[in-house]
C-alpha positions as CSV (number, residue, x, y, z in Angstrom):
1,X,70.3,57.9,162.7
2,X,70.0,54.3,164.8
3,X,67.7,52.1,162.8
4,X,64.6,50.7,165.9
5,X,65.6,47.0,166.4
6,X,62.9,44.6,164.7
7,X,60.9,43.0,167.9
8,X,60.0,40.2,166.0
9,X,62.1,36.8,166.0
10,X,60.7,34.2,163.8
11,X,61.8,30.1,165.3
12,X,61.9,26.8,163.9
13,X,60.0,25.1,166.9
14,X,56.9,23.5,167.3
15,X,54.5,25.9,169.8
16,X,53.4,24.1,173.1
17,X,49.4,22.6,172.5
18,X,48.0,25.5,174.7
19,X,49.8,28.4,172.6
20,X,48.8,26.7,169.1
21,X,45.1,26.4,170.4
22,X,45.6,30.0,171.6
23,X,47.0,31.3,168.6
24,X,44.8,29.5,166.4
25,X,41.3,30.9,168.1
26,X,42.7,34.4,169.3
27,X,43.1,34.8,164.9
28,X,40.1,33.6,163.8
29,X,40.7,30.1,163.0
30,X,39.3,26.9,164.3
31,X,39.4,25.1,167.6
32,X,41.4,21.8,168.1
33,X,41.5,20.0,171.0
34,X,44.6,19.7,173.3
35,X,44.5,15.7,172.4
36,X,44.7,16.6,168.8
37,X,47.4,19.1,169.0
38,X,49.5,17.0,171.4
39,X,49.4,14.4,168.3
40,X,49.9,16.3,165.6
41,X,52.3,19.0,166.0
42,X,55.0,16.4,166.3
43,X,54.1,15.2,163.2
44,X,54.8,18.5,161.3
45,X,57.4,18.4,158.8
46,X,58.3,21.9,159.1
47,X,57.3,24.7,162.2
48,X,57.6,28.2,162.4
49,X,56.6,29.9,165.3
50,X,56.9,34.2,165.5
51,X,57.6,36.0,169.1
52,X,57.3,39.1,170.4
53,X,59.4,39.4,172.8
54,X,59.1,36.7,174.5
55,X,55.7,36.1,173.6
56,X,54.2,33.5,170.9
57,X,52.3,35.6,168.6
58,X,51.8,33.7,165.1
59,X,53.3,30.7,163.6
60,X,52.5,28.2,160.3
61,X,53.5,24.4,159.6
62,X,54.1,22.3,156.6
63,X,52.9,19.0,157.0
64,X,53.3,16.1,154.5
65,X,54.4,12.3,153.6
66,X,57.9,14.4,153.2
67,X,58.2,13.4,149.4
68,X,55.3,13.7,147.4
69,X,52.8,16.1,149.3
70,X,52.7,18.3,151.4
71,X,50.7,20.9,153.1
72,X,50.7,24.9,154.6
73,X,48.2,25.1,157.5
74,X,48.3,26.8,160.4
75,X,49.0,30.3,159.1
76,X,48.3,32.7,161.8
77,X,49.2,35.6,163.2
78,X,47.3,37.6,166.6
79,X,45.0,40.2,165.8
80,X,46.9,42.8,167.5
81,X,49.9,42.0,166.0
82,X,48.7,41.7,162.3
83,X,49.2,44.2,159.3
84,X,52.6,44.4,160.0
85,X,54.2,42.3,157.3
86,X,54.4,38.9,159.8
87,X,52.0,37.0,157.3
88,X,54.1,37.1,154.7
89,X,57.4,36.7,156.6
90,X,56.2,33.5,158.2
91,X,55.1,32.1,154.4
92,X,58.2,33.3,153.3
93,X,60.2,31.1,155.5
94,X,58.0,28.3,155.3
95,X,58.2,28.3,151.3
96,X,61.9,28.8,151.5
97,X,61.9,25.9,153.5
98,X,60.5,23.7,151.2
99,X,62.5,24.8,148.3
100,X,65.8,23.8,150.1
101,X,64.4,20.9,151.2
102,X,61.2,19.1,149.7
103,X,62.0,17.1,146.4
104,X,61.8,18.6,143.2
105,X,58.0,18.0,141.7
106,X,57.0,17.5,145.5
107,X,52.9,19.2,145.1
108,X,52.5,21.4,148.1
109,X,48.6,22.6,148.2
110,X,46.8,24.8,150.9
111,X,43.2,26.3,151.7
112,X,43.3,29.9,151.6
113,X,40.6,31.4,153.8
114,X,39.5,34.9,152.6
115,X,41.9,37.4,151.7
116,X,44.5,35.2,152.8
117,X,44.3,33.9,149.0
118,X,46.1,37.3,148.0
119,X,49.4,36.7,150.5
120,X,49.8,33.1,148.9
121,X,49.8,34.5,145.5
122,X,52.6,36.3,146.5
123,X,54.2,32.5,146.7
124,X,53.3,31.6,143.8
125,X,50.3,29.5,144.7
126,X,47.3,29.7,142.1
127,X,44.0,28.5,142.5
128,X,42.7,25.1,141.3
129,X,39.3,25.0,140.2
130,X,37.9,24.5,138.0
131,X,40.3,21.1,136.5
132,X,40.3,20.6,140.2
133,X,38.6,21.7,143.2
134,X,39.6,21.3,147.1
135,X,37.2,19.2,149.5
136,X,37.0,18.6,153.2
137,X,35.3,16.7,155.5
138,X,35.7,16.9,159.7
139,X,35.4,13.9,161.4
């Protein structure tokens, strides 16, 4: 019995401004604006991005000062393409990531929107509150 190859190929590259804009909306999260993504994805420390194919259909960044902090965002994956495992296989590589290669004591937070809170448990991530709580603010 052939074992059906795995369609899936997760990549170390940063996604093009249109397909992280795309990727983020199509799954629910915010917009950004092209401006902003052309500035910022450079600046990741770390980018995963997962194809189909051919096709860009999720992705998640670290970003961070490098040494002290550092930061998940940008977990995504498309709607049609989700409950499939690719969650959790894109914060597995991004975690692995940062055990090879951010300092030990390094603090890596995230915000965990919904049930997403249950996947990052699975990464060892525990919630804050109450000796501390997360903020935000949009400029």
């Amino acid at each position: 019995m052939q074992a059906t190859a795995d369609p899936y190929t997760l990549r170390a590259t940063l996604p093009s401004p249109e397909t992280y804009i795309r990727l983020r909306t199509t799954a629910g999260l915010s917009a950004k604006s092209v401006e902003a993504a052309e500035l910022g994805l450079p600046q990741s420390w770390y980018c995963v991005v997962l194809f189909h194919g051919d096709e860009p259909v999720g992705m998640g960044r670290v970003i961070g000062d490098g040494g002290c902090f550092f930061q998940v965002v940008d977990i995504c994956v498309a709607p049609e393409h989700q409950g499939r495992g690719l969650g959790k296989r894109i914060m597995g590589n991004l975690v692995e990531e940062l055990e090879r290669r951010a300092p030990a004591g390094a603090y890596v937070s995230l915000i965990a929107d919904g049930d997403a809170q249950y996947l990052y448990e699975k990464f060892g991530f525990r919630h804050t509150a109450p000796k501390s709580v997360g903020m935000a603010r949009t400029v």
